[in-house]
C-alpha positions as CSV (number, residue, x, y, z in Angstrom):
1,X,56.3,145.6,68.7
2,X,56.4,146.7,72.8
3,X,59.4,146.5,74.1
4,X,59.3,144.5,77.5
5,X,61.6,144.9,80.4
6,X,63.1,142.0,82.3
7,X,62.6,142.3,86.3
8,X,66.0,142.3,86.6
9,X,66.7,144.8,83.7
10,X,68.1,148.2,84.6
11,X,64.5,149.8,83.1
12,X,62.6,147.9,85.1
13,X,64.4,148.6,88.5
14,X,64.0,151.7,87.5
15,X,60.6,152.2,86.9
16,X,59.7,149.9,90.0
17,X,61.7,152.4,92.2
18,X,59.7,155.2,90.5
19,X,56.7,153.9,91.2
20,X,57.2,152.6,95.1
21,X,58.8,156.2,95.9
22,X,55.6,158.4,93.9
23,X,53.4,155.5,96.4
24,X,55.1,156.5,99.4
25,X,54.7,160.3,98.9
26,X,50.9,159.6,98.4
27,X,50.6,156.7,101.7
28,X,49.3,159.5,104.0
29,X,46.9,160.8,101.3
30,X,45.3,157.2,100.7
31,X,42.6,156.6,102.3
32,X,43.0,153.0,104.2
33,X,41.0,150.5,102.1
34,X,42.9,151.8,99.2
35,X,45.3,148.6,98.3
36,X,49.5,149.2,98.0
37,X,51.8,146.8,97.2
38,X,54.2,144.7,99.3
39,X,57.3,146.7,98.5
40,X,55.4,149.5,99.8
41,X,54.2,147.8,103.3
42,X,58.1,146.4,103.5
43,X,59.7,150.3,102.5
44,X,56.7,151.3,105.2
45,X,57.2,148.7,107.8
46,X,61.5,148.0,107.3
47,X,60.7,144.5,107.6
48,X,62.4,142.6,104.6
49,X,59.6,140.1,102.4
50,X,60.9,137.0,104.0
51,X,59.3,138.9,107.3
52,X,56.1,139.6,105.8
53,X,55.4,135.9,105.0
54,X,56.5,135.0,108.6
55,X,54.5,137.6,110.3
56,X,51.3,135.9,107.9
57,X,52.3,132.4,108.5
58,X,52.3,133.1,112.7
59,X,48.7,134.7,111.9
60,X,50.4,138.8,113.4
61,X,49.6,140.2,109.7
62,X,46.4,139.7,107.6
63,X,47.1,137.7,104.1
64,X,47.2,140.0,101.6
65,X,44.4,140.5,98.8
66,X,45.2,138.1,95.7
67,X,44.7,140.2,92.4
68,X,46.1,137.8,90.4
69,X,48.8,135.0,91.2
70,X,52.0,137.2,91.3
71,X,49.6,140.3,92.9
72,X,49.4,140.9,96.2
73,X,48.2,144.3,98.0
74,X,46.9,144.7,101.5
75,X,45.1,147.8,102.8
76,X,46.3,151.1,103.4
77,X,44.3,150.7,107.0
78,X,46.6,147.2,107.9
79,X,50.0,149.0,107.2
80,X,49.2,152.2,109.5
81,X,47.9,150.0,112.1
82,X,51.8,148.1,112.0
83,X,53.2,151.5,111.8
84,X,51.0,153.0,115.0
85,X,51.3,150.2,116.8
86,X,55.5,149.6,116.8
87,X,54.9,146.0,115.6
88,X,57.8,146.5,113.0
């Protein structure tokens, strides 16, 4: 039987935290229509999720790409272009 890890389980944070630090030491590597996540773009941008969704909702940020209903990614190219331009 696989053993499954609660979000909120100390294993889970844990791996999470792996996974959006290894994706931060690759970010410059990527080329831009490679797709991160949205902890990534708010670790990359400081803005918080609530300020992801607002900057969407006023139209400043493109919505992200819909890999399932819980997955959403946007492209490499979208989170330099905050970064370059000092729209965080």
């Amino acid at each position: 039987m696989a053993t499954e890890h609660h979000q909120s389980s100390p294993a889970y944070q844990s791996g999470k935290q792996k996974r959006l630090e290894a994706s931060l030491k690759l970010f410059e590597h990527l080329p831009d229509c490679a797709l991160i996540e949205e902890d990534v773009l708010c670790a990359l941008t400081g803005w918080s999720r609530a300020t992801v969704w607002r900057e969407i909702g006023e139209g400043r940020l493109p919505r992200p790409i819909k890999l399932g209903p819980r997955s959403n990614r946007w492209r490499v190219g979208t989170a330099r272009s905050i970064i370059h331009t000092g729209d965080k």
